[in-house]
C-alpha positions in Angstrom: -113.9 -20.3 -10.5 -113.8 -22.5 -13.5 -116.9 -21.6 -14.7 -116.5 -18.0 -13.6 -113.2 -17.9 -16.4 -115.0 -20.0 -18.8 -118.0 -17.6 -19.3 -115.9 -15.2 -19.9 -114.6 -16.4 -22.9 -115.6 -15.4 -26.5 -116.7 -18.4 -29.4 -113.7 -19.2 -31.4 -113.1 -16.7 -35.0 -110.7 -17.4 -37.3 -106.7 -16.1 -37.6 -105.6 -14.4 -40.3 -102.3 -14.4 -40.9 -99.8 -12.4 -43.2 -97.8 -15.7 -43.9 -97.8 -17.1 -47.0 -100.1 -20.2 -47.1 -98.9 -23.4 -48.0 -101.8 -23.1 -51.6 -100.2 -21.5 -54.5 -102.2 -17.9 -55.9 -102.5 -16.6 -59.0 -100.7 -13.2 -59.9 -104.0 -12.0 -61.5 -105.7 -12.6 -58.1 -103.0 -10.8 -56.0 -103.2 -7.6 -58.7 -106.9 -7.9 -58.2 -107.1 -7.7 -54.7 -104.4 -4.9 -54.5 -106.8 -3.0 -56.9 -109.2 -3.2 -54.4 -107.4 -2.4 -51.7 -105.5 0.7 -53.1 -108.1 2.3 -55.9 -105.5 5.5 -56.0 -102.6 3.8 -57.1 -103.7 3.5 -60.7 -104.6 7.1 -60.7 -101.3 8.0 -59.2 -99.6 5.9 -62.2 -101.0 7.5 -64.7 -100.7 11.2 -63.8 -96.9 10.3 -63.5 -96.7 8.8 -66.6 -98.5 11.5 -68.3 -95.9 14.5 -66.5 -93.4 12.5 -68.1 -94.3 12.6 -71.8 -95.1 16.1 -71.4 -91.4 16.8 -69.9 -89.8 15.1 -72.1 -91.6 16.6 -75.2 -91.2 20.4 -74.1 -87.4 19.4 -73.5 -87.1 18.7 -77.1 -88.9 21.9 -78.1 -86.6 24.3 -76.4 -82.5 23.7 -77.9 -80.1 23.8 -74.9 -78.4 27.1 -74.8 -75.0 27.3 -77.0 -72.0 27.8 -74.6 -70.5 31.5 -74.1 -67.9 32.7 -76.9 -65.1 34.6 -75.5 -62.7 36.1 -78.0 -59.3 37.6 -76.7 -57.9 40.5 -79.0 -54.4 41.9 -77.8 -54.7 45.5 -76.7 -52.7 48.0 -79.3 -51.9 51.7 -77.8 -53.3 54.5 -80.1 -50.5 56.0 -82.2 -49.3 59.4 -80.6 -50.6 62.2 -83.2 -48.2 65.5 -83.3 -49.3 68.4 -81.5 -50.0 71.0 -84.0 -51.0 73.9 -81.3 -48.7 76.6 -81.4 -46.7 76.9 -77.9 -47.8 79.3 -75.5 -45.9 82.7 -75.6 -44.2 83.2 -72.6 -41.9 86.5 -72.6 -38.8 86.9 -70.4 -38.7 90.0 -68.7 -37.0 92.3 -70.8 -34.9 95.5 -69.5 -35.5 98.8 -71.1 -32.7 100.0 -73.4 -30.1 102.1 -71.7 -30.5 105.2 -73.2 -28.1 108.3 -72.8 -30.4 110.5 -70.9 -31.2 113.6 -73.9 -30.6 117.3 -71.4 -31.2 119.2 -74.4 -32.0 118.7 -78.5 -29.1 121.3 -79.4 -26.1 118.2 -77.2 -28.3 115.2 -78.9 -25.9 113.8 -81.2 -26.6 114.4 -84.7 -27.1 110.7 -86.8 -24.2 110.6 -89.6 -25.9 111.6 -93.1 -24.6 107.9 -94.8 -26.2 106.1 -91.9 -29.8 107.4 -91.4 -30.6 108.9 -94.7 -28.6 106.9 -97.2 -28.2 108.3 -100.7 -27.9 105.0 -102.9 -30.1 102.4 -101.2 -29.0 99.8 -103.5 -29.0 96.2 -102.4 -25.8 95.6 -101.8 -26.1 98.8 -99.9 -24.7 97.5 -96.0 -27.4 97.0 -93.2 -28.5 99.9 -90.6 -28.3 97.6 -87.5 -26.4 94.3 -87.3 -26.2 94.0 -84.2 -28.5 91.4 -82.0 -28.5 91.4 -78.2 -28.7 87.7 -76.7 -31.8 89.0 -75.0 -32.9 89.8 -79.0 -32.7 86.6 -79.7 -34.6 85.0 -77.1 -37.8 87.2 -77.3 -37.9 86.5 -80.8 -38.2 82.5 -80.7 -40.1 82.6 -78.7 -42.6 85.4 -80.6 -41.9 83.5 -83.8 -41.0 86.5 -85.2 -37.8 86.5 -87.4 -37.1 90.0 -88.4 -35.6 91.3 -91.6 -31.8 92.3 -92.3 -31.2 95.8 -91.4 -31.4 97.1 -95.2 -34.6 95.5 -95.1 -36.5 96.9 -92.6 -39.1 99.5 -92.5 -37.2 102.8 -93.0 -35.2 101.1 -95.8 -37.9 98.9 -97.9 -39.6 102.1 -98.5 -36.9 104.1 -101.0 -36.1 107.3 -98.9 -37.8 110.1 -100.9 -36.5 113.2 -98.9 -34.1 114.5 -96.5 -35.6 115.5 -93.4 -34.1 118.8 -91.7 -31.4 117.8 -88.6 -34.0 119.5 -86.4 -36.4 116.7 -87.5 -34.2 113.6 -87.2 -33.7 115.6 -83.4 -37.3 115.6 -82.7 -38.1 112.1 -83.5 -35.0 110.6 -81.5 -36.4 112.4 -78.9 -39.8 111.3 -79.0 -39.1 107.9 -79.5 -37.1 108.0 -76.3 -40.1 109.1 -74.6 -42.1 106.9 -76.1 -39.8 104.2 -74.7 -39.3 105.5 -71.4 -43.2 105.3 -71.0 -43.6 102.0 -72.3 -45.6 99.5 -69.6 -43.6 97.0 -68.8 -46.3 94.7 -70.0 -45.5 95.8 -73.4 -48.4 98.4 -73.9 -48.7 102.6 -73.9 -51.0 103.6 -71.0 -53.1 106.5 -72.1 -53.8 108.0 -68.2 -51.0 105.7 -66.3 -48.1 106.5 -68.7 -46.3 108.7 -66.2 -46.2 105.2 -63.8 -43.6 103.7 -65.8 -41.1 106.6 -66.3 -38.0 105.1 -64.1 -35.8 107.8 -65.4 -37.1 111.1 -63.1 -38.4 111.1 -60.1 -42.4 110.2 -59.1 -43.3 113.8 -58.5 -42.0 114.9 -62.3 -43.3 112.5 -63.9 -46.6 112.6 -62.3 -46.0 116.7 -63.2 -46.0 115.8 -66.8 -49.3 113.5 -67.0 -51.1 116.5 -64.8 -51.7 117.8 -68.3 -51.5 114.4 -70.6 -53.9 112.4 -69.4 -56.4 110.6 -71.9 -58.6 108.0 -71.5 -58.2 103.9 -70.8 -60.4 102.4 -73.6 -57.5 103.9 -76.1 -54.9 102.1 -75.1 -55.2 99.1 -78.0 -54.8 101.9 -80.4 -52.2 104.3 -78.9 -50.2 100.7 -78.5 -50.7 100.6 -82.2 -49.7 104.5 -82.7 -46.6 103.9 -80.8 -45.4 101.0 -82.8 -46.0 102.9 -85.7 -43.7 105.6 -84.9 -40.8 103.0 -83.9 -41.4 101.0 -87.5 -41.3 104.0 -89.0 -37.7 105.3 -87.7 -36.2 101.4 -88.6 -37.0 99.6 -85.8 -38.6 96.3 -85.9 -38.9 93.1 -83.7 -35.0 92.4 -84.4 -33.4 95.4 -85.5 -33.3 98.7 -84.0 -32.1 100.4 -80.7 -36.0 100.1 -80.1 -36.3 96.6 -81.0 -37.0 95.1 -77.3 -39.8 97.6 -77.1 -41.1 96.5 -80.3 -41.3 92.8 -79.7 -42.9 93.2 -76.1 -45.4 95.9 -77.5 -45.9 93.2 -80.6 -46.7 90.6 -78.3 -49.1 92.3 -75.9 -51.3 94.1 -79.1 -51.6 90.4 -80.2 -53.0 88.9 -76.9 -55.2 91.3 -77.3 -57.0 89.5 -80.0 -60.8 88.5 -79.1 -61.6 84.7 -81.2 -63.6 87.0 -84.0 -60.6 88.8 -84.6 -61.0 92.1 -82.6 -58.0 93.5 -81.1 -59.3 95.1 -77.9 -63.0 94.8 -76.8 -65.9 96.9 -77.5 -66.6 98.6 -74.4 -66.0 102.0 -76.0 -68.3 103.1 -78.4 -65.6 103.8 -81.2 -63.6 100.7 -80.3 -63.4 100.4 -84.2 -60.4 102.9 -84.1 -58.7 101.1 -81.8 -58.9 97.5 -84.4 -57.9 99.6 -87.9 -54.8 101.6 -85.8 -53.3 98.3 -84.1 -54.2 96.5 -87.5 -52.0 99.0 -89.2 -49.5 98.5 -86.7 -49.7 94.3 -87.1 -49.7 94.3 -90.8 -46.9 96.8 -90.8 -44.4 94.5 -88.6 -45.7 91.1 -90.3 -44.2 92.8 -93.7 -41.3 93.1 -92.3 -40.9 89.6 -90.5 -43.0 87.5 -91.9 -43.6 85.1 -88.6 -46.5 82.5 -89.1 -47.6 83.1 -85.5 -48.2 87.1 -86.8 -49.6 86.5 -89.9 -52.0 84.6 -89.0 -53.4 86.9 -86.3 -53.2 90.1 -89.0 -55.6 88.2 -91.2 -57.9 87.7 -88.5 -58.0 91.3 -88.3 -58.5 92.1 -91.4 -61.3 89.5 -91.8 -62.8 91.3 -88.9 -62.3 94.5 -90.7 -64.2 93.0 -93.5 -66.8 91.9 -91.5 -67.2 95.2 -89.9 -67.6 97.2 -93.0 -71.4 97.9 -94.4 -71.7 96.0 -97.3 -73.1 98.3 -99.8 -70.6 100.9 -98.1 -68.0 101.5 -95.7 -67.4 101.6 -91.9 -68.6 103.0 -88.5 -68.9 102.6 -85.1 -71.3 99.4 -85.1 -70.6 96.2 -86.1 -72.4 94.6 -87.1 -73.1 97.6 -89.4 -76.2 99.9 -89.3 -75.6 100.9 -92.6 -73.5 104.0 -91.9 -70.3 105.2 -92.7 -67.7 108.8 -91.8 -64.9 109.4 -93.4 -62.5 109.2 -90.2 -62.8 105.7 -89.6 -63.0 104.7 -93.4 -59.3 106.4 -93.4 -57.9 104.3 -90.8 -59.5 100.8 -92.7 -57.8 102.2 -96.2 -54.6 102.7 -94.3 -54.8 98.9 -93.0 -56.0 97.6 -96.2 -53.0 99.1 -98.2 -50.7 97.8 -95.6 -52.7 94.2 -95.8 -52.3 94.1 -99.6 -48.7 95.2 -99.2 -48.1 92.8 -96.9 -49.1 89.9 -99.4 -52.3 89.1 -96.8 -56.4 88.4 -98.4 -58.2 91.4 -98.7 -61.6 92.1 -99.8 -60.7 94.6 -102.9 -64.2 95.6 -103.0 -63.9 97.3 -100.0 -60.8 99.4 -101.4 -63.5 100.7 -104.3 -66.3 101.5 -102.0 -64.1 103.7 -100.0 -63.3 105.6 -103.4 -66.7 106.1 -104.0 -67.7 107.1 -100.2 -65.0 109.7 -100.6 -66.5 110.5 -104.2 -70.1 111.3 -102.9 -69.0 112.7 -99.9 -66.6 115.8 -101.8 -68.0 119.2 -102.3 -67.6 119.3 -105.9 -67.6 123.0 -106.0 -65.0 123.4 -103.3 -63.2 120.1 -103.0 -63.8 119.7 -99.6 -64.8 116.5 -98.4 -67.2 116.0 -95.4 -67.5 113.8 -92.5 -70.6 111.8 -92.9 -72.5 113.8 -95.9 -71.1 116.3 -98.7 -68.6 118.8 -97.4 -70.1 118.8 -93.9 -68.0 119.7 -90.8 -65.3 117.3 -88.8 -66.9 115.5 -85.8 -67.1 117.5 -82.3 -68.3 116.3 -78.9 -71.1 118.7 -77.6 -69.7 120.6 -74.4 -66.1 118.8 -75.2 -64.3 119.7 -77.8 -66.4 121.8 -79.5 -64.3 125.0 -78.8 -62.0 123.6 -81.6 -63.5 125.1 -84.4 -64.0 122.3 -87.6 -63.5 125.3 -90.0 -60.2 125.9 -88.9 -58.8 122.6 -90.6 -59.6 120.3 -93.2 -59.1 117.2 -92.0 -61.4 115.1 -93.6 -60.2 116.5 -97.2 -57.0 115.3 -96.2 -58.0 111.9 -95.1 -59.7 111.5 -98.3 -56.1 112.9 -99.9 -54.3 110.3 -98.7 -56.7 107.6 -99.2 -57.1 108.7 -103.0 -52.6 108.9 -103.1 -53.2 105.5 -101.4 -55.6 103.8 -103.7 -53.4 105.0 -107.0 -50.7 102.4 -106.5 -49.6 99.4 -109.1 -52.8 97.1 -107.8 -54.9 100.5 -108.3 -58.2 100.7 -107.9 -58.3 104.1 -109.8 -55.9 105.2 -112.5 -54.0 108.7 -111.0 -55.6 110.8 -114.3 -58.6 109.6 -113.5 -59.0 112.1 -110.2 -55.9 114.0 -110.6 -58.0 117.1 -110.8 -60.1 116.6 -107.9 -56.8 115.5 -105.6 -55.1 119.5 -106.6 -58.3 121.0 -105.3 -57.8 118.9 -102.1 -54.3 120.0 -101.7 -55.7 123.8 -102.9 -57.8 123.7 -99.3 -55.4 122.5 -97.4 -52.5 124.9 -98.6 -55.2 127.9 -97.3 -55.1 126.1 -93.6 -51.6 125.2 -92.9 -50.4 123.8 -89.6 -50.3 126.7 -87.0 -49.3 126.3 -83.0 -51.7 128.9 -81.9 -52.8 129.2 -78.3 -56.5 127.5 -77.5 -58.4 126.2 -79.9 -56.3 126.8 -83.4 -54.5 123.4 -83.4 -55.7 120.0 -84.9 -52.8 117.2 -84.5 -54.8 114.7 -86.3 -55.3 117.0 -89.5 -51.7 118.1 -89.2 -50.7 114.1 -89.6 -52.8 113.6 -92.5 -52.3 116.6 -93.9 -48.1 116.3 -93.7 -48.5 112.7 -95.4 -50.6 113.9 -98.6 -49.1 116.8 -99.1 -45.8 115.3 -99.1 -47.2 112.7 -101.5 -48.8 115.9 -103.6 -44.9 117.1 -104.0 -44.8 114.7 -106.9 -47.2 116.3 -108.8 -45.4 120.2 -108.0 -43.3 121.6 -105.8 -45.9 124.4 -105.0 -47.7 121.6 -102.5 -45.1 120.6 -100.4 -42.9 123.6 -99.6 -45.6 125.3 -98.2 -46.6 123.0 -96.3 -43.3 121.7 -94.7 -42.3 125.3 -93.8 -45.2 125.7 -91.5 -45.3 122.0 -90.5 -41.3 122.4 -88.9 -42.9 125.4 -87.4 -46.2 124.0 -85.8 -44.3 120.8 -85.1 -40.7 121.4 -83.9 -41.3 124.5 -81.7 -44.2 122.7 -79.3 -42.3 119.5 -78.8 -41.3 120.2 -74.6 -37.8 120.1 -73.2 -38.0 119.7 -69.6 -38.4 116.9 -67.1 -39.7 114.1 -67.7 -42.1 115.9 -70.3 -38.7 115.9 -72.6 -39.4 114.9 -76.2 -43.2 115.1 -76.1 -45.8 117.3 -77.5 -48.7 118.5 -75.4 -51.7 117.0 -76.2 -53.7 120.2 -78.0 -56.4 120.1 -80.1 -59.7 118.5 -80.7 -58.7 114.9 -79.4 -56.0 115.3 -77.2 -57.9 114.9 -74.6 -58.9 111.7 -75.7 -55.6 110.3 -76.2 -53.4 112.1 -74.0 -50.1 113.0 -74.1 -49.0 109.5 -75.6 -51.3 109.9 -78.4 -49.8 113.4 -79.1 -46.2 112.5 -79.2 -46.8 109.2 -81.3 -48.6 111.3 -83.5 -46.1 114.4 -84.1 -43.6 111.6 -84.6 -44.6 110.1 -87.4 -45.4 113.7 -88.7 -41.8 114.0 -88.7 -41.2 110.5 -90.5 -43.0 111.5 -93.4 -39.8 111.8 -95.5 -38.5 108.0 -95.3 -41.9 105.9 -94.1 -43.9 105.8 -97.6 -42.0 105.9 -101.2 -43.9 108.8 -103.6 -47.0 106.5 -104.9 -48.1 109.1 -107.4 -44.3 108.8 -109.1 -41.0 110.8 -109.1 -41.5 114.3 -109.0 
């Protein structure tokens, strides 16, 4: 057993041991044989040392990022700027003006001769109307429109250069009351709807009397301005007058109207250019007498459009822009609204003023005098299968267009001295005197030459009785025995002639109303007779 344990035994090797030994060791021998044991360590050393250079170095390349600035401003509210936009206008409804319903002309009372046709109109002279409803009042802030004193207004700027038969004076109180009992209530005349607004008979008369005076819609920018015409014309304006209510509401709706170019109304009907000089007319005429800021501005955007309308080497048609055309009809209307314009103390072009002179010039007959729609002494304008069973040749109604214009064009700020076409103005008023007014059954009335015709031959007086008497004889007799006296009719005139049917019944009456205020609407331009 002994030997069995023995043999299995190994021979002695040494110990090593991780004990220090008792010799000492050099430090060179210990690096030497950790060299050897560890060959990476070096390498290791080094790369580490060699990241760190590069570290450091790219750190002083690239500067350290300057701290955020925040700067704190106090926070000033915008200064409020005024509000230069006009308010919107906003009317109150208004109440017709109770009238004293008119039975017959012979009970309606007669105006007192120192009251409606004043004698001495001297400035001290007292004031027609002084009296100003609350309601007055109110409209008329809120229009803007400030109104003149009664010796001021429209009948009274003019000097009054006649004295108009009783009959007359009648005939226009009556037709303004129709003219006011027709009225929309939106402020406008409704050329085939009028009869909707009568309150004063019952539906089936009134419907009765628009059977027969019906025109058509597109007019009713122009009849609007027709109608204010005829109530400026009698005295009334936005603050003075029975009428005055129906002034200021038919005031306001013509100027809503107004399109951003300056077109009252729109263009859907080819001749919507009548429609712009009438209620031109009509705005320059009121802003004369009120001078409102709100008004005046939109009449000068009217008459800029009227300026833009007209051809510039001539005068005005349908188009506008213009196709280089021109008739006489329309160029009336612009002549009318540029008089008023310059009367008014409102820009014109006066150029425009001078080519009308010379359309009218070219376009008179010089052997007869008679002046012609579109080319020398031609015919007045018919519709084909229309109108065309009113003969032109029984009137001259562009000759007495071109009249007035020429009486028109003669005043102080003249674009033509009077001796310069004196002569060719008698042989005008020689054609008309050979065609005077005349209510004849069918087709021998013409309302429109009868209310050119009544203005310039009451402006001819002043160059010889032998013009006017005439004329006002059978004018009183055309005029005064068609106006109707029944129903709700009472105080209108039919609408005969070539373009009643165009403008109806109000058209008619607005018409043969102003006919009839020919002797106090325009002072004698040509000079004292």
């Amino acid at each position: 057993m002994q030997q069995s344990i023995q043999s299995n035994l190994k021979p002695e090797q040494p110990v090593h041991s991780a004990l220090a030994s008792d010799s000492p060791q050099r430090f060179s021998d210990t690096l030497y044989e950790w060299m050897n044991r560890s060959p990476w360590v070096a390498a290791s050393l080094a790369f580490h040392l060699l990241l760190f250079l590069i570290t450091s170095t790219y750190r002083d390349v690239i500067p350290d990022e300057p701290p955020p600035v925040i700067v704190v401003s106090p926070i000033i509210p915008p200064e409020e700027l005024p509000n230069d936009d006009p308010p919107p206008i906003e009317l109150p409804p208004v109440s017709e003006p109770q009238l004293e319903p008119v039975e017959a002309f012979a009970e309606i009372e007669e105006p007192q001769e120192s009251e409606a046709f004043p004698s001495d109109l001297a400035q001290d002279s007292e004031p027609l109307f002084d009296s100003i409803s609350p309601l007055d009042t109110e409209l008329n802030a809120l229009l803007g429109l400030g109104g003149p004193t009664g010796k001021q207004n429209a009948r009274l700027t003019r000097k009054s250069t006649g004295s108009p038969p009783r009959s007359g004076e009648r005939a226009v109180s009556a037709g303004l009351d129709w003219l006011a009992r027709h009225q929309n209530p939106q402020g406008y005349w409704d050329s085939d709807d009028f009869a909707d607004s009568c309150e004063v008979e019952s539906a089936s008369q009134a419907h009765a009397c628009a059977e027969d005076g019906l025109g058509r819609p597109e007019w009713d920018v122009g009849l609007t301005g027709l109608a204010l015409l005829a109530f400026l014309g009698n005295g009334n304006s936005t603050s003075h007058g029975i009428y005055r209510d129906n002034v200021a509401r038919g005031i306001a709706w013509l100027t809503a109207q107004q399109d951003s170019d300056g077109l009252l109304g729109d263009r859907h009907a080819k001749e919507f250019i009548y429609n712009h000089a009438i209620a031109s007319l009509a705005l320059c005429e009121t802003y004369t007498f009120t001078h409102s800021p709100l008004l005046k501005r939109s009449a000068q955007k009217a008459v800029d459009f009227i300026a833009v309308a007209r051809d510039p080497y001539g005068v005005w048609r349908y188009d506008v822009p213009s196709l280089g055309e021109g008739d006489s009809s329309i160029t009336g209307w612009m002549v009318f609204a540029l008089t008023s314009t310059r009367d008014a103390g409102l820009q014109i072009d006066t150029s425009a003023l001078q080519a009308a002179l010379t359309w009218f010039d070219d376009n008179t007959d010089p052997g007869t005098g008679r002046v012609g729609y579109n080319a020398p002494g031609n015919a007045s304008s018919r519709v084909t299968g229309v109108n065309d069973h009113y003969p032109a040749q029984a009137g001259e109604a562009m000759t007495a267009v071109a009249l007035l214009c020429r009486v028109f064009l003669s005043t102080s700020d003249s674009v033509v001295q009077r001796d310069d076409h004196e002569d060719v103005m008698r042989q005008h008023a020689q054609l008309l005197l050979r065609k005077l007014p005349k209510q004849e059954p069918g087709a021998g009335n013409d309302m429109y030459y009868w209310y050119y015709g009544t203005y310039a031959m009451f402006q001819m007086s002043s160059l010889g009785a032998q013009y006017w008497k005439p004329w006002e004889r059978a004018m009183d007799s055309a005029i005064l025995g068609s106006q109707r006296q029944d129903s709700c009719c009472r105080g209108s005139w039919d609408p005969n002639g070539p373009w009643g049917f165009s403008g109806g019944r109000v058209y008619s009456t607005a018409l043969m109303t102003l006919s009839l205020e020919v002797f106090y609407r325009y002072d004698y331009v040509l000079g004292s007779r």
